[in-house]
CHARMM internal coordinates of N, CA and C (Angstrom, degrees):
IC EDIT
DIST 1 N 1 CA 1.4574
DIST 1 CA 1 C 1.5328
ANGL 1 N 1 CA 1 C 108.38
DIST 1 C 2 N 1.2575
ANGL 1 CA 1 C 2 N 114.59
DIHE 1 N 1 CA 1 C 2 N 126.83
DIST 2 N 2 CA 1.4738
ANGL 1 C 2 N 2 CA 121.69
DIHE 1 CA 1 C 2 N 2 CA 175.75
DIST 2 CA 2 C 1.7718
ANGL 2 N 2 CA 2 C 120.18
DIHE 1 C 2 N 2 CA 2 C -71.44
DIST 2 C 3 N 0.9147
ANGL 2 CA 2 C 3 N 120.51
DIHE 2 N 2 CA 2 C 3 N 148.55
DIST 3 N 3 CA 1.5674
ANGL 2 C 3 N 3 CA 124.28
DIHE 2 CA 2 C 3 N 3 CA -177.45
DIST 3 CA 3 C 1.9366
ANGL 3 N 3 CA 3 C 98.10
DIHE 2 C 3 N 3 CA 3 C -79.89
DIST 3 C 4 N 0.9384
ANGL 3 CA 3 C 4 N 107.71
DIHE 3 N 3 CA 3 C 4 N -179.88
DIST 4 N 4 CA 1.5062
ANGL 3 C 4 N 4 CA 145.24
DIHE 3 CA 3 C 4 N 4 CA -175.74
DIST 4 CA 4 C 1.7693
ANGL 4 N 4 CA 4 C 92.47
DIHE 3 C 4 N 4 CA 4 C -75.31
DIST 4 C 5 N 0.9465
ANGL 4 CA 4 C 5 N 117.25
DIHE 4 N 4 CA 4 C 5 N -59.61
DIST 5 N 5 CA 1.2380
ANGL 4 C 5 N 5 CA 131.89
DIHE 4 CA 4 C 5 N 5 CA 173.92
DIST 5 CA 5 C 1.2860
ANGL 5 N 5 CA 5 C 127.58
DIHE 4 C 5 N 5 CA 5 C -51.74
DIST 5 C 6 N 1.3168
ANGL 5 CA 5 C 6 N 131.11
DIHE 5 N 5 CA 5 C 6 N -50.44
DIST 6 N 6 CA 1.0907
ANGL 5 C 6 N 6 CA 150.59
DIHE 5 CA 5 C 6 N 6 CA -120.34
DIST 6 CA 6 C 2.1189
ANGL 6 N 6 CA 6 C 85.54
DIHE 5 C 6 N 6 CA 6 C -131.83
DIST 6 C 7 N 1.2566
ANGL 6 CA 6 C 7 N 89.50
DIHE 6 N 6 CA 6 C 7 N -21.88
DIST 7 N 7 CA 1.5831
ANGL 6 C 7 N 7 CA 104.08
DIHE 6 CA 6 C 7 N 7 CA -177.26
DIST 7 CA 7 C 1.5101
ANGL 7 N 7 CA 7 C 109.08
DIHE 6 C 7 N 7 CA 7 C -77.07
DIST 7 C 8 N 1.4306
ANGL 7 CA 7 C 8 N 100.20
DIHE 7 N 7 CA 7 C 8 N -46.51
DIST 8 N 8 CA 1.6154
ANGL 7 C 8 N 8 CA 119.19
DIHE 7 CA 7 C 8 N 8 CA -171.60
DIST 8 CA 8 C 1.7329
ANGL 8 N 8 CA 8 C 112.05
DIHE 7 C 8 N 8 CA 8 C -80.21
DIST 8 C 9 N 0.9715
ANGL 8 CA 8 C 9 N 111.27
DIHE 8 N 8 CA 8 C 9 N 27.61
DIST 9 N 9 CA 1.9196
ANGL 8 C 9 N 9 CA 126.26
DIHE 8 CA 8 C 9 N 9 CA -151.91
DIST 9 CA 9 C 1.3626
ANGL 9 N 9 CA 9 C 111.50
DIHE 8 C 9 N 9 CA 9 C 32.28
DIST 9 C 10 N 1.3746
ANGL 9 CA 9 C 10 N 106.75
DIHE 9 N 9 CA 9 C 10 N 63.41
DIST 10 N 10 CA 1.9029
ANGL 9 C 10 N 10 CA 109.26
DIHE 9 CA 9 C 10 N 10 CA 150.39
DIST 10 CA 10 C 1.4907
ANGL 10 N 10 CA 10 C 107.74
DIHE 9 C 10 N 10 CA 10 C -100.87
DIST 10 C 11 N 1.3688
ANGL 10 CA 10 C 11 N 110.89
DIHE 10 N 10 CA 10 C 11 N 139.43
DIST 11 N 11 CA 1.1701
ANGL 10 C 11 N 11 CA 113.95
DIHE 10 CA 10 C 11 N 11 CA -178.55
DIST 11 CA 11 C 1.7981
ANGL 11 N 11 CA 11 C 111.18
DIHE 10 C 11 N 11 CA 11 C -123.44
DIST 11 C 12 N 1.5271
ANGL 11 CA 11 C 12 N 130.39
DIHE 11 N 11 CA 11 C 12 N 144.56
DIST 12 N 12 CA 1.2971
ANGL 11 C 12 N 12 CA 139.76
DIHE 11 CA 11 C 12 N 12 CA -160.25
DIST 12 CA 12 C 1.4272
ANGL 12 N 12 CA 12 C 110.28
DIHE 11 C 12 N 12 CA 12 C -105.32
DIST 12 C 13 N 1.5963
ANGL 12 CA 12 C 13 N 123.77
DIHE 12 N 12 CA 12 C 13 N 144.32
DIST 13 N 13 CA 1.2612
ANGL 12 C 13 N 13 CA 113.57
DIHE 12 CA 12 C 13 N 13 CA 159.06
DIST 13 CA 13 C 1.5670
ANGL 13 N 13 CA 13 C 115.82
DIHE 12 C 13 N 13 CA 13 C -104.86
DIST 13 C 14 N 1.2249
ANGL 13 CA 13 C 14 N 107.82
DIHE 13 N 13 CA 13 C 14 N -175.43
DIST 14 N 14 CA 1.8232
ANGL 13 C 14 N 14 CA 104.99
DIHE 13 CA 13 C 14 N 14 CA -176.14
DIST 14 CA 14 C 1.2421
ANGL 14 N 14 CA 14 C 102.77
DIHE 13 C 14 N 14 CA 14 C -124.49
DIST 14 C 15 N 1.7163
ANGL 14 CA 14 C 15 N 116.18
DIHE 14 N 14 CA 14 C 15 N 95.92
DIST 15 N 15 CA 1.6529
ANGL 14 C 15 N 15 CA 106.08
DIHE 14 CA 14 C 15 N 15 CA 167.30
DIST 15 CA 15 C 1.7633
ANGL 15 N 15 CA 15 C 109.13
DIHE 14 C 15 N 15 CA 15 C -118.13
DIST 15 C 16 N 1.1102
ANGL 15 CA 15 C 16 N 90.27
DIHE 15 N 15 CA 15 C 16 N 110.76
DIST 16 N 16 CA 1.2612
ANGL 15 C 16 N 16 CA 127.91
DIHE 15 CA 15 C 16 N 16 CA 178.32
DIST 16 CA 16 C 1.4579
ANGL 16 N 16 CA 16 C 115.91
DIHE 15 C 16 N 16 CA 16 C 56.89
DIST 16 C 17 N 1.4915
ANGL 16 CA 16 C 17 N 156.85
DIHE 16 N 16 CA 16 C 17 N -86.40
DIST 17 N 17 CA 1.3535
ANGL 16 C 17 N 17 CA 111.05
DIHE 16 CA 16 C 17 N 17 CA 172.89
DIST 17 CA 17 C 2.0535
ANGL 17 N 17 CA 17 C 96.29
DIHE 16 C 17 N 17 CA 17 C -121.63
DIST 17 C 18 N 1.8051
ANGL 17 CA 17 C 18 N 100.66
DIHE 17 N 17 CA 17 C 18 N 42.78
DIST 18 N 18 CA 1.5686
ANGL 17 C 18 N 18 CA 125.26
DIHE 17 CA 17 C 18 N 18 CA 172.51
DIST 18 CA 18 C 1.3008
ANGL 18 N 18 CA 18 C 92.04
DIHE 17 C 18 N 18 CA 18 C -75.78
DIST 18 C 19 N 1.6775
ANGL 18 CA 18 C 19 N 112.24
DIHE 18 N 18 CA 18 C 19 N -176.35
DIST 19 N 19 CA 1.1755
ANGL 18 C 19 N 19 CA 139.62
DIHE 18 CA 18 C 19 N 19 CA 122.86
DIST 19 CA 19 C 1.9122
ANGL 19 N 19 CA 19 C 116.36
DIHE 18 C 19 N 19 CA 19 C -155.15
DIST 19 C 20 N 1.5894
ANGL 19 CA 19 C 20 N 76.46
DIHE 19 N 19 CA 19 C 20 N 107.29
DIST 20 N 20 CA 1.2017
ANGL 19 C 20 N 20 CA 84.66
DIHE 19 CA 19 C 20 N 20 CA 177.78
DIST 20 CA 20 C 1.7304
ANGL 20 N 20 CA 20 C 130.37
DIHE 19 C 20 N 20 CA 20 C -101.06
DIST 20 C 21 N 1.2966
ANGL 20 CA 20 C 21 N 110.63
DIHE 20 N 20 CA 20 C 21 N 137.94
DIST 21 N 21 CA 1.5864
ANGL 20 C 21 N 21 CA 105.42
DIHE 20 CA 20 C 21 N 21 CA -172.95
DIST 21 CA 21 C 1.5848
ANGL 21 N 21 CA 21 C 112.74
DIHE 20 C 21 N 21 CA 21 C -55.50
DIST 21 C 22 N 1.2538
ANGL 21 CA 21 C 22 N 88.56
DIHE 21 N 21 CA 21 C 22 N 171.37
DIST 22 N 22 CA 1.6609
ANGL 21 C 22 N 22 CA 109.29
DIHE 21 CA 21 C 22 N 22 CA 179.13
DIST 22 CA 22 C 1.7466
ANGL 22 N 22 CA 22 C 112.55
DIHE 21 C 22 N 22 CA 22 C -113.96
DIST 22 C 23 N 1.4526
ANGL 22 CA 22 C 23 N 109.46
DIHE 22 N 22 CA 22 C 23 N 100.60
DIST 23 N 23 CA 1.1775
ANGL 22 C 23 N 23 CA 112.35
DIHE 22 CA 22 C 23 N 23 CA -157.81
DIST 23 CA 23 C 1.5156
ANGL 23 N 23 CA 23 C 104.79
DIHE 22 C 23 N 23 CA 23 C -135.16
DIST 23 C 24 N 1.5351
ANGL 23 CA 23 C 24 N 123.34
DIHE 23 N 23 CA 23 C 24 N 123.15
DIST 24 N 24 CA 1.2759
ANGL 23 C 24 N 24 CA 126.43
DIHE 23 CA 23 C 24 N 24 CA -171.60
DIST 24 CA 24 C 1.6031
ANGL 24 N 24 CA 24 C 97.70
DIHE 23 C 24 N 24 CA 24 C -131.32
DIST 24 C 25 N 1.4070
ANGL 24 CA 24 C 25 N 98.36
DIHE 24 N 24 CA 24 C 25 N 133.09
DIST 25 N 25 CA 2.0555
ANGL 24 C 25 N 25 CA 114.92
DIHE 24 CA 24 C 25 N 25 CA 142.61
DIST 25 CA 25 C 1.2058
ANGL 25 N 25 CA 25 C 121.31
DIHE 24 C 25 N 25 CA 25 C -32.69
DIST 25 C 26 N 1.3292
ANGL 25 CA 25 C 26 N 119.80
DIHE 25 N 25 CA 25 C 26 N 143.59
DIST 26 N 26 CA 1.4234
ANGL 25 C 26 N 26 CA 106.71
DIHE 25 CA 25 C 26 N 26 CA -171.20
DIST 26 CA 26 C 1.9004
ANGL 26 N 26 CA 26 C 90.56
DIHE 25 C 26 N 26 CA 26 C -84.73
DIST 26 C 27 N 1.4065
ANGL 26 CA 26 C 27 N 121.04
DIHE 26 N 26 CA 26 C 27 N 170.50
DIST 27 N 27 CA 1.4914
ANGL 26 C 27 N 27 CA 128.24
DIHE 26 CA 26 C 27 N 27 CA 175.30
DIST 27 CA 27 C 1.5734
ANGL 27 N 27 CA 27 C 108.76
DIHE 26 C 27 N 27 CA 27 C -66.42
DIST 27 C 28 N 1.1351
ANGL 27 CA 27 C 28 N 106.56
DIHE 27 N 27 CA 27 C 28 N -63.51
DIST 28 N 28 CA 1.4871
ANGL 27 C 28 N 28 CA 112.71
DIHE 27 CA 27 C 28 N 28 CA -169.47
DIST 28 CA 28 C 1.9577
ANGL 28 N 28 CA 28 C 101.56
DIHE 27 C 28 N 28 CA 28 C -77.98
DIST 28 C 29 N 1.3741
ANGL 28 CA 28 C 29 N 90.93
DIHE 28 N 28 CA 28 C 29 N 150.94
DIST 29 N 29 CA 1.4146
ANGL 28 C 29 N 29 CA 91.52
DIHE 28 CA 28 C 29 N 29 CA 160.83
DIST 29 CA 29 C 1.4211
ANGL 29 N 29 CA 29 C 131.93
DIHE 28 C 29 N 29 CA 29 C -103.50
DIST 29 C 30 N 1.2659
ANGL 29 CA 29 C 30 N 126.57
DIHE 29 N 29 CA 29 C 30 N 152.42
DIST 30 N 30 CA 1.6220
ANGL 29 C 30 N 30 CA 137.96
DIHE 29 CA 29 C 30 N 30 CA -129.46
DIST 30 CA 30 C 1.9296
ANGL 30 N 30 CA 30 C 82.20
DIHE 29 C 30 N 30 CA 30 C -117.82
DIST 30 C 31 N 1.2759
ANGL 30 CA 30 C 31 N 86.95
DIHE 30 N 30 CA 30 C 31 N 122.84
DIST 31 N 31 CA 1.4283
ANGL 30 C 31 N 31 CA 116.34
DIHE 30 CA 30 C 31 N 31 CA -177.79
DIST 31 CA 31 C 1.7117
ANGL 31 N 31 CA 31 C 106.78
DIHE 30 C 31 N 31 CA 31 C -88.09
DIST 31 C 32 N 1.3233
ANGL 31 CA 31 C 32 N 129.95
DIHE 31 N 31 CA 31 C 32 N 85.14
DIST 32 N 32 CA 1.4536
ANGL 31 C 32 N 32 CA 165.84
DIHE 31 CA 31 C 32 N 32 CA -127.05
DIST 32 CA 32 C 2.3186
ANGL 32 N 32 CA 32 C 80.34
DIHE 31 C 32 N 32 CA 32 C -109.53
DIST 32 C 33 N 1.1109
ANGL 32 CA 32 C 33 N 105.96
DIHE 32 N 32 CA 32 C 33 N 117.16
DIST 33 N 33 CA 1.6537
ANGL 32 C 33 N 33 CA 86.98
DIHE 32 CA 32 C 33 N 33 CA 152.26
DIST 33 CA 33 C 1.2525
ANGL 33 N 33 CA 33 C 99.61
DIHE 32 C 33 N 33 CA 33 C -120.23
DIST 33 C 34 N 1.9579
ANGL 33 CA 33 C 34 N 112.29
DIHE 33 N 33 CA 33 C 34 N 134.72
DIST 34 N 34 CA 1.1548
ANGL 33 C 34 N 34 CA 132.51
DIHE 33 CA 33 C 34 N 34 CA -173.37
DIST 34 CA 34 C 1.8061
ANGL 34 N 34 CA 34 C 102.56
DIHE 33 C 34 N 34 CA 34 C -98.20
DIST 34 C 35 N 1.6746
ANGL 34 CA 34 C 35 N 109.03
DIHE 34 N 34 CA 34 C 35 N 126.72
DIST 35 N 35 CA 1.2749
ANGL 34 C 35 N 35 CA 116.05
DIHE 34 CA 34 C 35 N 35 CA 145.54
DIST 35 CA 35 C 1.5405
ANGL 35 N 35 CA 35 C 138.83
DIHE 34 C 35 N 35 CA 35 C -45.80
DIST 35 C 36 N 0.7765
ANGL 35 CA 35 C 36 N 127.22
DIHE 35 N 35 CA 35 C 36 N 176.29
DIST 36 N 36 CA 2.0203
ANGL 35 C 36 N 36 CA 130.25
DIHE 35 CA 35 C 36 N 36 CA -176.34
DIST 36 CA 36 C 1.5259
ANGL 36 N 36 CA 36 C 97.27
DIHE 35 C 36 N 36 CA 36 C -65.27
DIST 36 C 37 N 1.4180
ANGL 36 CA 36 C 37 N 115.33
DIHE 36 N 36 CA 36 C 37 N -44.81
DIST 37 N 37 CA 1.7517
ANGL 36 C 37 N 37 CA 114.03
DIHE 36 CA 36 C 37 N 37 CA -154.48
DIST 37 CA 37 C 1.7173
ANGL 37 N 37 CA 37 C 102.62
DIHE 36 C 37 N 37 CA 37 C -85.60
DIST 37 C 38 N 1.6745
ANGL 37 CA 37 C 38 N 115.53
DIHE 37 N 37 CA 37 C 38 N -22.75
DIST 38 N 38 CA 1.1599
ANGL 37 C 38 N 38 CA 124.65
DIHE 37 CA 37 C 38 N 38 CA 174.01
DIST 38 CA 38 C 1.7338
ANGL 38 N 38 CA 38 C 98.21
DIHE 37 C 38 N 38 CA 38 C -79.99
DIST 38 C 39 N 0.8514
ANGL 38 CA 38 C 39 N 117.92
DIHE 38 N 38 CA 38 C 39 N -48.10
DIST 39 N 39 CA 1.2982
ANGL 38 C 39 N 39 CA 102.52
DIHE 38 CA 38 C 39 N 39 CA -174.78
DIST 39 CA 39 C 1.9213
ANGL 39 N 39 CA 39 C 127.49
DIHE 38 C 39 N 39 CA 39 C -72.60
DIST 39 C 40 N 1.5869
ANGL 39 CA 39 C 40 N 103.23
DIHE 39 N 39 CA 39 C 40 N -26.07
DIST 40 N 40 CA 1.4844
ANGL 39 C 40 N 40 CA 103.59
DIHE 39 CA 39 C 40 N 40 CA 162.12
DIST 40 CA 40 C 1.6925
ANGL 40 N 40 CA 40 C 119.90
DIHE 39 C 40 N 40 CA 40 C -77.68
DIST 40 C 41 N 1.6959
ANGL 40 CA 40 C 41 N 98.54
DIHE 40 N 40 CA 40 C 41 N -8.55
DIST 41 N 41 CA 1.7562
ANGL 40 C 41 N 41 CA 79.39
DIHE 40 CA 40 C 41 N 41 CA 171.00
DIST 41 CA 41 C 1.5062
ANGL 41 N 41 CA 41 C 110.48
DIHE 40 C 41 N 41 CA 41 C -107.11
DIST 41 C 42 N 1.5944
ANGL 41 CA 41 C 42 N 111.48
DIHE 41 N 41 CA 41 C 42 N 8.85
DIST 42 N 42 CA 1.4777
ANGL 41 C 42 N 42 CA 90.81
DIHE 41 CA 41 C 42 N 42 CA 176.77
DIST 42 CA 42 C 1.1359
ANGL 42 N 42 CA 42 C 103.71
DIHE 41 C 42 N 42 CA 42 C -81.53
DIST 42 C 43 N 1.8015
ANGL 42 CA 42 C 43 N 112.66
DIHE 42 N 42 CA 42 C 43 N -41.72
DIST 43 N 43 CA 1.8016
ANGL 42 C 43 N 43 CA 128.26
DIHE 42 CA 42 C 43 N 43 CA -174.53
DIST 43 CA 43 C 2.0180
ANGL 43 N 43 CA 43 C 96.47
DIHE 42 C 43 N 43 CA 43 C -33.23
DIST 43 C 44 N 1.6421
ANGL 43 CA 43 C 44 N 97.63
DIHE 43 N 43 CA 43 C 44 N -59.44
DIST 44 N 44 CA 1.7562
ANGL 43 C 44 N 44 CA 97.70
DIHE 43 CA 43 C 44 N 44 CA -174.55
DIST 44 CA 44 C 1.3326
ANGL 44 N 44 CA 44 C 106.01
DIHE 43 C 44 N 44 CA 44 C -52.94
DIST 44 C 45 N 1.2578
ANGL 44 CA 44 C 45 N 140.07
DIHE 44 N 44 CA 44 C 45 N -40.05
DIST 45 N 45 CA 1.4079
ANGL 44 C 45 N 45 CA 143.56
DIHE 44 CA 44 C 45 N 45 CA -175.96
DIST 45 CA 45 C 1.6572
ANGL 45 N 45 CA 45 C 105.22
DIHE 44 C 45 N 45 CA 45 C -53.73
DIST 45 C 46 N 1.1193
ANGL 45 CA 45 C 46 N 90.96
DIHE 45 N 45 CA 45 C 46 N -60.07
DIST 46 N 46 CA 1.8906
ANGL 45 C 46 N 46 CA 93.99
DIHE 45 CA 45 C 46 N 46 CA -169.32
DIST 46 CA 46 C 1.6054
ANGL 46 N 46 CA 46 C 106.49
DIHE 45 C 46 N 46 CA 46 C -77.77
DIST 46 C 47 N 1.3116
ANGL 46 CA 46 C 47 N 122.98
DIHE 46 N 46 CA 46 C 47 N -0.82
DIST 47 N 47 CA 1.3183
ANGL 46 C 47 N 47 CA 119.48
DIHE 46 CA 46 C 47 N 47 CA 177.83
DIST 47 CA 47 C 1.5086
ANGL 47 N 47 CA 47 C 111.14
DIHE 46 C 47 N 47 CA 47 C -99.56
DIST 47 C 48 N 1.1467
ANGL 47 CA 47 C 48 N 114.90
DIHE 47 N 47 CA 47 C 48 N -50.55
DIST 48 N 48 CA 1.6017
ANGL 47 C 48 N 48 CA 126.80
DIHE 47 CA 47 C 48 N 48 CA 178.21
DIST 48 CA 48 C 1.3309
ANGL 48 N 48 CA 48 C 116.76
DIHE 47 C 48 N 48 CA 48 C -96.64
DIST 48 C 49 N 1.3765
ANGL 48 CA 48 C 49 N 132.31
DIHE 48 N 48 CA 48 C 49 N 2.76
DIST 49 N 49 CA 2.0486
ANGL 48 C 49 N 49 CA 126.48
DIHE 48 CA 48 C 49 N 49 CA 164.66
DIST 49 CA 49 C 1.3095
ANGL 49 N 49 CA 49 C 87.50
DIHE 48 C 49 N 49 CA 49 C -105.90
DIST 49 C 50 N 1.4559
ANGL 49 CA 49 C 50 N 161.55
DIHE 49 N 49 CA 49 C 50 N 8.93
DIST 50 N 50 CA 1.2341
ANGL 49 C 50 N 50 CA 142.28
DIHE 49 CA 49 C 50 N 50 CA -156.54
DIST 50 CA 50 C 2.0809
ANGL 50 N 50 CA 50 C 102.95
DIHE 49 C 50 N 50 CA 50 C -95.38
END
COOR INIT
IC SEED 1 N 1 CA 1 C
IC BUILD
């Protein structure tokens, strides 16, 4: 029986008695548009964890 996954074309490798998926980042990066409240907590992020 196939998984949910495996249905949707994910495909598994076999390391050792695993199977682990095959899962990649997309290449390009994904152009996100941030709201006011996303954007005052990243500003706080990069101001106060730095």
């Amino acid at each position: 029986m196939k998984s949910s996954f495996e249905l949707n074309s994910g495909t598994f490798r076999q390391v050792g008695d695993y199977r682990i998926s095959n899962l990649a980042l997309p290449t390009e990066e994904a152009s996100i548009k941030l709201g006011k409240w996303e954007m005052l907590h990243k500003d706080y992020l990069i101001n106060h964890l730095s």
